[in-house]
C-alpha positions in Angstrom: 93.8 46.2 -13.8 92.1 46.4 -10.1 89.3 45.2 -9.1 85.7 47.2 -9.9 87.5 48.8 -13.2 85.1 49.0 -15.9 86.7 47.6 -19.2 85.7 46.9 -22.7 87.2 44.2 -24.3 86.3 41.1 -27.7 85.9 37.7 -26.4 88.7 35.2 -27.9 87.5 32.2 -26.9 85.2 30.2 -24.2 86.7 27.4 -22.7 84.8 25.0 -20.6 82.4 25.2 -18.5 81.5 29.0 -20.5 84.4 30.8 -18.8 84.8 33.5 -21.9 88.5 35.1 -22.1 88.0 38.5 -22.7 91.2 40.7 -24.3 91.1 44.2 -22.7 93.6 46.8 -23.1 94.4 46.0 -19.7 94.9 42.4 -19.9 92.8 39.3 -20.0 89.9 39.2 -18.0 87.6 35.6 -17.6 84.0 36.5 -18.0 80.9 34.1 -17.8 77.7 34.2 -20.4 79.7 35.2 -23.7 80.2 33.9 -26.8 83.3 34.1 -28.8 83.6 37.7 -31.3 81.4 39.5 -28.6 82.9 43.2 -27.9 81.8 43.2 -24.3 81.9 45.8 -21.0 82.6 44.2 -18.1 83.2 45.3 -14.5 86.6 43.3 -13.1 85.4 41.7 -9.4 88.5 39.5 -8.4 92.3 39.8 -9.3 94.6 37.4 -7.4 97.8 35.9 -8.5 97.8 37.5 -12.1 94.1 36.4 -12.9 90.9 38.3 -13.4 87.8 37.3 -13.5 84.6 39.7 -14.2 81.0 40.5 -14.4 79.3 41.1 -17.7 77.8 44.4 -18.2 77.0 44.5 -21.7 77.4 43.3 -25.4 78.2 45.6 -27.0 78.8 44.1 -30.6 77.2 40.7 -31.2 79.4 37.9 -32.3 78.9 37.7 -36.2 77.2 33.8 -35.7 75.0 35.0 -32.8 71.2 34.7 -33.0 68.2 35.8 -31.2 67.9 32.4 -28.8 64.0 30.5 -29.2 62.8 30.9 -25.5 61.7 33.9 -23.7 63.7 32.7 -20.7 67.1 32.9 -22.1 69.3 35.1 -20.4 67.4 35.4 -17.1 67.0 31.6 -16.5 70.7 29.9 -15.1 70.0 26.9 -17.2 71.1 27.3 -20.8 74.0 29.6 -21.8 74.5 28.9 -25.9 70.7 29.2 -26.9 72.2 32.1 -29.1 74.4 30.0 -31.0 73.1 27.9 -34.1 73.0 24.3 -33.1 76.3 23.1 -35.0 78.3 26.5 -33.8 77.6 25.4 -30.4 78.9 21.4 -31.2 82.1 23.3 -32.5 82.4 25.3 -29.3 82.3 22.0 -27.0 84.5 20.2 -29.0 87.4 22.8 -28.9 86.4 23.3 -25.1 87.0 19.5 -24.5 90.3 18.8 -26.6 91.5 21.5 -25.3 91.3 20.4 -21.6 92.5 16.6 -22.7 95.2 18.2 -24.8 96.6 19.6 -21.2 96.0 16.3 -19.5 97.8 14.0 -22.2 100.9 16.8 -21.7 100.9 16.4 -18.2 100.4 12.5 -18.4 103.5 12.3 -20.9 105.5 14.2 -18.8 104.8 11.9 -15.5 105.5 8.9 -17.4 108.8 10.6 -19.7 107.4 9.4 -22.9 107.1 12.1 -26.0 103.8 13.3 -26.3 103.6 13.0 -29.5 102.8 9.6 -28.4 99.4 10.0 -27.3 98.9 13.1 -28.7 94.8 14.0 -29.0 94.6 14.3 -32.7 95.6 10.4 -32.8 92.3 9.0 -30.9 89.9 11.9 -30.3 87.0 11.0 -32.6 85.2 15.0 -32.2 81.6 15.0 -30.8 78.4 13.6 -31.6 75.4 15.6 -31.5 71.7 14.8 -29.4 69.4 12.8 -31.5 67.0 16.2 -30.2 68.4 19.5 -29.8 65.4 20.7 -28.2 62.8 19.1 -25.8 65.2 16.2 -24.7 65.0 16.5 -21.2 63.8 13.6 -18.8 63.9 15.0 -15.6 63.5 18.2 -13.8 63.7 19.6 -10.7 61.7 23.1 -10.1 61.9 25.0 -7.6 59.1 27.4 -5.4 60.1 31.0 -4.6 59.2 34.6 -5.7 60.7 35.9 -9.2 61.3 39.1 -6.8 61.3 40.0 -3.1 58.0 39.7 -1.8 56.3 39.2 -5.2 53.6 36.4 -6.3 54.6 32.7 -5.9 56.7 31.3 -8.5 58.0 28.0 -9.8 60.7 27.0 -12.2 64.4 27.5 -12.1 66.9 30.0 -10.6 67.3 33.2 -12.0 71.0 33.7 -13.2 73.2 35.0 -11.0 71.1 34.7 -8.2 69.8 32.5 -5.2 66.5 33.6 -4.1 64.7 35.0 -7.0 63.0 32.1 -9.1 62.2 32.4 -12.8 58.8 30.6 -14.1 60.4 28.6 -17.0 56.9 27.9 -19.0 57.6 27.1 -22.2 61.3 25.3 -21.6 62.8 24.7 -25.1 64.8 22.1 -23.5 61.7 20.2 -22.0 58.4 18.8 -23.4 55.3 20.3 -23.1 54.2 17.8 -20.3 56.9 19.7 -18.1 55.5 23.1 -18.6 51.4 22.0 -18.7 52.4 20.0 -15.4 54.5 23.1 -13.9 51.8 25.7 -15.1 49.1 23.6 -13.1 50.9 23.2 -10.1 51.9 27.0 -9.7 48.1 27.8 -10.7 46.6 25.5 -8.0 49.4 26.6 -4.8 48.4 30.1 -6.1 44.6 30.1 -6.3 43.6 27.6 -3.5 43.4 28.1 0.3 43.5 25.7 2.7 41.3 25.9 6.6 44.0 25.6 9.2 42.6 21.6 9.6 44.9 21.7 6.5 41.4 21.1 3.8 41.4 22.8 0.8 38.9 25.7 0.3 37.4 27.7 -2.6 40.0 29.2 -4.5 40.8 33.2 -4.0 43.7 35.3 -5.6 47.4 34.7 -3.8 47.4 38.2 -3.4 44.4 38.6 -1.4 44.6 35.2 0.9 48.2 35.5 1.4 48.0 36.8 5.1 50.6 36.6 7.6 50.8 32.8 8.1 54.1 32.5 10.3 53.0 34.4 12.9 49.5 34.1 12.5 47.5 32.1 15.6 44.2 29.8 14.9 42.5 32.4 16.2 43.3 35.0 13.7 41.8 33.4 10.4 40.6 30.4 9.2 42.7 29.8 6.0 45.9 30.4 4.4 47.6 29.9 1.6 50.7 27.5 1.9 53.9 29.3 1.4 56.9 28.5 -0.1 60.1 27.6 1.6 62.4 30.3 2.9 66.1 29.9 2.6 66.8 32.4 5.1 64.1 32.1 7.6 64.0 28.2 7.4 60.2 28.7 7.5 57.0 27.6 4.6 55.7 24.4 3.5 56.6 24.3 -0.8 60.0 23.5 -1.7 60.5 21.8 -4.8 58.4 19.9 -7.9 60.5 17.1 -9.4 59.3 15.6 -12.8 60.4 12.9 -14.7 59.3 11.5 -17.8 60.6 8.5 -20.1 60.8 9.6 -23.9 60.6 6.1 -25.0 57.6 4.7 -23.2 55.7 8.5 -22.4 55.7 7.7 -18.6 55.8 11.0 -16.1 57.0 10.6 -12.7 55.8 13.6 -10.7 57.0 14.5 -6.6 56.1 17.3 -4.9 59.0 18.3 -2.3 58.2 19.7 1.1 58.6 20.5 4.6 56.8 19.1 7.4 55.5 23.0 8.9 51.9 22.2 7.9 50.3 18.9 6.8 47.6 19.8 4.2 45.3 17.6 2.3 46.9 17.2 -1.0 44.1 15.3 -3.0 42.5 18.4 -4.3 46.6 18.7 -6.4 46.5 15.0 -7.3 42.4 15.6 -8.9 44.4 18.8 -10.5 47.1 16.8 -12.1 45.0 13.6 -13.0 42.4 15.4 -14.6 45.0 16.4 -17.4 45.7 13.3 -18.1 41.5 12.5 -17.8 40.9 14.9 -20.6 43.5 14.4 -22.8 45.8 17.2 -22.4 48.7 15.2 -21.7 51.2 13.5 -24.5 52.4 10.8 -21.9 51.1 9.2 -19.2 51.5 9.0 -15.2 53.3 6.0 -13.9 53.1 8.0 -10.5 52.3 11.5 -8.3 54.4 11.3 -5.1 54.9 13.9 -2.0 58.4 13.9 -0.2 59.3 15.3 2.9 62.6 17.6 3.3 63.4 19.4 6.2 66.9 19.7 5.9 68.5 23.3 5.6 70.1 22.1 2.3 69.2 23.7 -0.3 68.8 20.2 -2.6 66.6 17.5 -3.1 66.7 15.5 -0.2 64.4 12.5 0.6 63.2 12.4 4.2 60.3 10.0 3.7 58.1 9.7 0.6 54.4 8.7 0.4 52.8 7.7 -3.0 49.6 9.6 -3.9 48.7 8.1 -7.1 50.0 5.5 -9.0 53.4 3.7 -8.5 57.1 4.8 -7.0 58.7 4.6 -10.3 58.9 4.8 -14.0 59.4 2.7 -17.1 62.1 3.9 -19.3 63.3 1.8 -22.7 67.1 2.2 -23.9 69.1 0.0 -26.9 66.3 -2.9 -26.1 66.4 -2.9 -22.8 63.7 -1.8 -20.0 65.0 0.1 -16.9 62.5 1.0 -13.4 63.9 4.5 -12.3 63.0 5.3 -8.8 62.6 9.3 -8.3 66.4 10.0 -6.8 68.3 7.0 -8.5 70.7 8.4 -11.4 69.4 8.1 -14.7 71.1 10.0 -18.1 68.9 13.4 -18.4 68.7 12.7 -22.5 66.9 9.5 -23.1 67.9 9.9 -26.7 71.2 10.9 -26.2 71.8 8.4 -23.9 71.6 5.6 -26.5 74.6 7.2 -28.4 76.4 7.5 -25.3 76.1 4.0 -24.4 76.3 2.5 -27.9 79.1 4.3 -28.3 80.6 3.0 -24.7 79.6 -0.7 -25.7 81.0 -0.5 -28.9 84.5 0.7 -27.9 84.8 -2.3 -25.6 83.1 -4.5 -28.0 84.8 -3.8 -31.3 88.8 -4.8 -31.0 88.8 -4.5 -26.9 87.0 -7.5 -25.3 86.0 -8.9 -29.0 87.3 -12.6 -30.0 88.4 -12.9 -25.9 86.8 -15.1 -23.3 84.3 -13.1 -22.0 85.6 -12.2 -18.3 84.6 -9.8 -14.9 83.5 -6.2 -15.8 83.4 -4.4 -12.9 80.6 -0.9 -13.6 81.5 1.6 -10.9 79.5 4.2 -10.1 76.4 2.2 -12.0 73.2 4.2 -10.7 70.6 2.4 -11.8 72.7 -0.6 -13.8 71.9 0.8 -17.2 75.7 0.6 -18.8 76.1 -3.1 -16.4 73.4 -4.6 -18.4 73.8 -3.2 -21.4 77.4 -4.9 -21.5 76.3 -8.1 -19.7 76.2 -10.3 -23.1 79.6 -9.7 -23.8 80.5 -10.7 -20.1 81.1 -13.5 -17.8 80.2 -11.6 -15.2 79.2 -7.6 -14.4 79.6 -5.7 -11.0 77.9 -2.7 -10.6 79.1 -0.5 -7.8 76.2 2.2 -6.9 76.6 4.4 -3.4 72.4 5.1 -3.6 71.0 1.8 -1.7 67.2 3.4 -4.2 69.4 2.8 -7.1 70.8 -0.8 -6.3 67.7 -2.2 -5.5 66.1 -0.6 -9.2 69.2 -2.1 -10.4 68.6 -5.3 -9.2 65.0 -5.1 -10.5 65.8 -3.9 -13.6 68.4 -6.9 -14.1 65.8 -9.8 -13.3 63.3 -7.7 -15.5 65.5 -7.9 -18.4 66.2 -11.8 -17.7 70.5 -11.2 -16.9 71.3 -13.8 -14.5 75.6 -12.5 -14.7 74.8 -9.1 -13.3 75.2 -8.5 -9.5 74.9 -5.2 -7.9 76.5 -3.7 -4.6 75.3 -0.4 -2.4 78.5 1.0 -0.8 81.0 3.9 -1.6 83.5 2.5 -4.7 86.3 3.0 -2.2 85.2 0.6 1.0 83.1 -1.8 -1.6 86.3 -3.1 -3.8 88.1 -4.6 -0.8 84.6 -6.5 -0.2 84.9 -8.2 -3.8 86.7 -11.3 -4.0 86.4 -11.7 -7.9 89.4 -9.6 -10.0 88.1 -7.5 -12.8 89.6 -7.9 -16.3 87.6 -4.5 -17.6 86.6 -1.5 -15.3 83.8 1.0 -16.6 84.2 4.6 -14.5 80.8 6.9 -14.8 81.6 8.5 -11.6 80.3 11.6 -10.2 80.6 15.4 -11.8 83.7 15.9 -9.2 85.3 12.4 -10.5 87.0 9.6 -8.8 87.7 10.1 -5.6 91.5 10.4 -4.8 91.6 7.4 -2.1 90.2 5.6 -5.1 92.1 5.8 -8.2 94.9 3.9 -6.9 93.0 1.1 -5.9 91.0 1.1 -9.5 94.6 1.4 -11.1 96.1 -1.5 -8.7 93.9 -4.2 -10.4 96.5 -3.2 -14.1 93.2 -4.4 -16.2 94.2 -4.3 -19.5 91.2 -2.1 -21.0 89.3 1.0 -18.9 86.3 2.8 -20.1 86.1 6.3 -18.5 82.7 8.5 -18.9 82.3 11.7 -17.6 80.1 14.1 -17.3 82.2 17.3 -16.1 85.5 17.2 -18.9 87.5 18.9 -16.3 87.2 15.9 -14.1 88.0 13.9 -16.6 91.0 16.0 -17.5 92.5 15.9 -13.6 92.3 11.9 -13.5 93.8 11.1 -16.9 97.8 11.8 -15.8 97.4 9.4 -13.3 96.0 6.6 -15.9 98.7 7.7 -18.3 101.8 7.4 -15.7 100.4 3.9 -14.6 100.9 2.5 -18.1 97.5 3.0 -19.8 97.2 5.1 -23.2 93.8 6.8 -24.3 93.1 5.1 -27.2 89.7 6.3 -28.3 87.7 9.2 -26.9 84.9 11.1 -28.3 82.2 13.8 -26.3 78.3 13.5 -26.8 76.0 16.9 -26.6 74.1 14.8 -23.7 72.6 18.8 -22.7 72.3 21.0 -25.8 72.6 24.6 -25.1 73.8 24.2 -21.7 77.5 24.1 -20.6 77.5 20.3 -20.4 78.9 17.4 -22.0 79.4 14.1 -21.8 83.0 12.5 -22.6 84.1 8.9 -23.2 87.9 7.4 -23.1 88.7 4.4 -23.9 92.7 3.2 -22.4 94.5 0.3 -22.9 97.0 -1.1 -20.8 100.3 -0.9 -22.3 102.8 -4.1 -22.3 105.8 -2.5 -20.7 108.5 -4.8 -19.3 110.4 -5.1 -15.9 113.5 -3.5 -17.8 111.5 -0.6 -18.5 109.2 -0.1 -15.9 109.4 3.2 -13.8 108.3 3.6 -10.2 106.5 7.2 -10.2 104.3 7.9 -7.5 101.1 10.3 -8.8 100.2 12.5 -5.9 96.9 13.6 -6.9 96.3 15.9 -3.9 96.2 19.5 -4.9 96.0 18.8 -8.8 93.0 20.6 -10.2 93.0 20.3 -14.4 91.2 23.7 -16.1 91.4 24.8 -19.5 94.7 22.0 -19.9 96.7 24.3 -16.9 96.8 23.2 -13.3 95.9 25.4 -10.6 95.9 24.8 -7.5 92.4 24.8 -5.6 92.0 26.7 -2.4 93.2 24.7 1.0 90.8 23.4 3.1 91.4 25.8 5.9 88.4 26.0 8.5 87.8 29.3 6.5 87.1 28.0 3.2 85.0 25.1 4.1 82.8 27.5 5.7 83.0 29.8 2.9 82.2 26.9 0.3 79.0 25.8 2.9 77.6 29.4 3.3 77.5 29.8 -0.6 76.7 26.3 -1.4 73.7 25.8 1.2 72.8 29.1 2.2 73.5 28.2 5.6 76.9 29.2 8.5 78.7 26.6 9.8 80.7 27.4 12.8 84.4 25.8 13.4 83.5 23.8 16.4 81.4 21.8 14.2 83.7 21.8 11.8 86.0 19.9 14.1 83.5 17.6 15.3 82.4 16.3 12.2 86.5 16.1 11.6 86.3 13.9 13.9 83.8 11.7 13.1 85.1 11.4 10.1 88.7 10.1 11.1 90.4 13.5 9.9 93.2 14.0 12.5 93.5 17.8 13.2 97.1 19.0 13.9 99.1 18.9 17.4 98.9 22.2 17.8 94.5 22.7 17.3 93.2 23.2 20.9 91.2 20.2 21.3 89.8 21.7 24.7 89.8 20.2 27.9 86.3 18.1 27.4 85.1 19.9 30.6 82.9 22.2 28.7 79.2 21.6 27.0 79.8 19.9 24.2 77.5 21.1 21.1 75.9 18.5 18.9 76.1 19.3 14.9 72.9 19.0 13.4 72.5 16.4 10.3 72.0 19.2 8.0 74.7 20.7 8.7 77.0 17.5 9.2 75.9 16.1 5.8 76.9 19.7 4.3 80.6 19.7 6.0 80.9 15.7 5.0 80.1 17.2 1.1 82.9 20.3 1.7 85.4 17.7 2.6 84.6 15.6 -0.5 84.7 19.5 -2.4 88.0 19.6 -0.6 89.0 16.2 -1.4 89.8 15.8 2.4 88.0 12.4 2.3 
């Protein structure tokens, strides 16, 4: 097998996150948007160290449980990947995915701590998966994006087309969203397509995109008097639309709705407010809006990035209700995507502390790292003497802190700071730690501080499995034993899912303890194997950037921001003589080499 040999081949299985292993009659070959029992032709694109990886072609047998997916987007929009599947085939998948990847990490932990591992084996506490309260239409919050669905084509807005990174699919009619999503995304697209604004930035009578488009980059005032605003290009760093965010609370109805943008032109956006409002005014929405904001973004990033917001209707936030309890979400403080799913999730979490852990005990210090907006902090607060919540977003301490006082919790206190720097700042010990960290997990500096406190009970949710999977030898060789565990379908049809481990300290005595030192470094958990990840070389972190952002990063920068940073290079990296002009980094691309060292685990 070399690479761009065309092969046929069945898929055996899909592990996570929808990496199909395809049997070929030259060997295996890992392949991306297949189900399991698909006869597939693929075209092999890598081979390196024994392992292929390839590019679907074609199926060319169906899997015998395949259907025809409910959404005319599937299979051109990136988002979902199982819509094919009935509902509990695609629960089945995930849960073999996840034991899988914990049936590796329990393996490696019993071997770094020389106990059988029959011990902690995953059949003895793995409790399966629980489904979504909604399989469809569960989504809170989206982010859309403005673009063409091809070069040079009308102006489009919705989600990225698979496989790609400039073409934009219009995802009207989301199965995975409400219909407030789409009517809101349908009027949005409508109104940037049909109305033109006078170059004093006011709206004027609407014409077709087509036929108003014009030349606006290199246009002068001189050569016309109105223009359409154009999206955002990733290339040319150049147009005004970049992204619509909306967010909607399924318990209370409330819609949360922020137009993203540059600063290249400075329109009146009234006649868009009027445009969304008068939904609302005539009844065509299901929910309400709590607010309509517009945020400024000029950074290069290709993300979500909040560079000053202005409210133009309404209020900042939204009202959302989970397990009794009433939480303000700001627009970029974390919040679980599935309202609905989210109360199984934390029910689940309190509930494993609750029942056995912390029950019958005097209530002690919970510390909630990684608590966004304080939802799982508050929601164990009864059964605590005190809860910490640990948040990096200063937007989401402050709802936090709102949210606490709203719900009348006087024991919860809430800190912004990375997890890492903020512990040495807390003089009050924990007795229980609850981990929600990010998708790439705890931080490497970090985990051996968390494990230094030797609490007796640890709650660990995770939204990336394979995360989850890298951490758990670490927990296992420092004397803690998974004791419950279970996933939640947080994001039907999608390659998601949310996991929750409960561990338990285990009494061991002097006589038998055992100095190992866990050297997570280099340890990257797939599929149950480890592999190591690429090495930070200058070349890969500008690699990881380009295809990340969109964006080159050149080495000298790379070094600079090294060096703010507190990364020593080696003896033998010409530092230079300091006699030269020294170049400054930009912020963009600064804040995207801090986020490859993070991808690199170099901080």
């Amino acid at each position: 097998m070399k690479k761009g040999d065309i092969l046929e081949g069945i898929v055996t299985r899909v592990d996570y996150p929808g990496k199909g292993v395809v049997e070929t009659s030259e060997g295996i070959c890992i392949v991306k948007n297949v189900l399991p029992g698909q006869r597939v032709s693929l075209r092999v694109s890598k081979k390196r160290r024994g392992k292929a990886e390839g590019m679907l072609l074609e199926v060319i047998e169906k899997a015998p449980l395949e259907r025809t997916a409910p959404c005319p987007h599937f299979g051109r929009c990136g988002g979902c990947i199982y819509l094919h599947l009935p509902f509990e085939k695609e629960l089945e998948l995930k849960k073999s995915q996840v034991e899988r990847l914990l049936q590796g990490a329990v393996a490696e932990g019993a071997k770094l701590s020389g106990i059988p591992v029959e011990e902690i084996d995953v059949s003895g506490w793995f409790e399966g998966i629980l489904p979504s309260p909604q399989e469809y239409e569960y989504r809170n919050k989206m982010e859309y994006t403005f673009g063409d669905e091809y070069k040079d084509g009308p102006l489009a807005l919705g989600m990225h087309k698979r496989g790609g990174f400039y073409d934009i699919v219009t995802v009207d009619g989301c199965r995975i969203t409400d219909p407030d999503f789409s009517l809101i995304l349908r009027t949005t697209l409508q109104y940037f397509s049909d109305t033109v604004f006078a170059l004093s930035g006011q709206p004027q009578a609407s014409a077709s995109y087509d036929e108003k488009q014009g030349d606006v980059e290199n246009a002068k005032e001189g050569d016309f008097s109105f223009y359409h605003l154009p999206f955002y290009h990733r290339l040319r760093h150049t147009g005004y639309l970049r992204h619509l965010l909306v967010r909607k609370a399924a318990f209370t109805g409330e819609i949360l709705v922020d137009l993203v943008t540059t600063t290249q032109y400075q329109p009146d956006l009234s006649g868009f407010v009027d445009a969304l409002v008068s939904l609302q005014d005539n009844g065509l929405l299901k929910g309400r809006y709590a607010g309509i904001l517009h945020t400024n973004n000029d950074s290069l990033a290709d993300a979500v990035l909040d560079q000053g917001t202005e409210i133009l209707y309404g209020t900042d936030y939204f009202t959302e209700e989970l397990l009794g309890l009433k939480f303000n979400v700001t627009p970029f403080s974390f919040f679980q995507t599935n309202s609905h799913g989210a109360e199984v999730l934390y029910d689940t979490a309190r509930k494993y502390l609750t029942e056995g852990c912390m029950e019958g005990k005097d209530k002690g210090v919970v510390y909630d790292l990684y608590s966004g907006t304080g939802t799982i902090a508050q929601l164990m607060a009864p059964a605590a003497r005190k809860v910490i919540g640990v948040e990096i977003v200063e937007e989401a301490v402050e709802a936090a802190k709102v949210n606490a006082a709203r719900n009348g919790l006087t024991n919860c206190s809430f800190l912004a700071g990375d997890v890492l720097k903020v512990l040495d700042t807390i003089e009050e010990k924990p007795d229980t730690i609850i981990l929600d960290p990010p998708r790439d997990g705890i931080h490497p500096k970090a985990l051996p501080r968390i494990l230094s406190y030797g609490v007796e009970n640890i709650l660990y949710i995770s939204c990336k499995p394979s995360s989850l999977a890298r951490d758990l030898p670490a927990f296992i060789a420092a004397g803690y034993r998974p004791v419950r565990g279970v996933c939640v379908d947080q994001f039907p049809w999608t390659s998601s899912v949310e996991t929750c481990v409960l561990l338990v300290k285990e009494s061991i005595s002097d006589d038998d303890m055992v100095s190992i030192k866990v050297d997570l470094e280099g340890i990257s958990l797939d599929q149950g194997k480890y592999d190591p990840p690429e090495k930070p070389t200058y070349g890969n972190i500008r690699k990881w950037v380009k295809e990340k952002y969109g964006f080159s990063v050149s080495t000298l920068y790379i070094a600079q921001v090294k060096g703010k940073a507190g990364i020593k290079e080696r003896q033998n990296y010409n530092i230079g003589t300091g006699k030269g002009k020294e170049l400054s980094c930009p912020p963009e691309k600064e804040a995207a080499i801090m986020e490859a060292f993070r991808h690199f685990r170099l901080i």
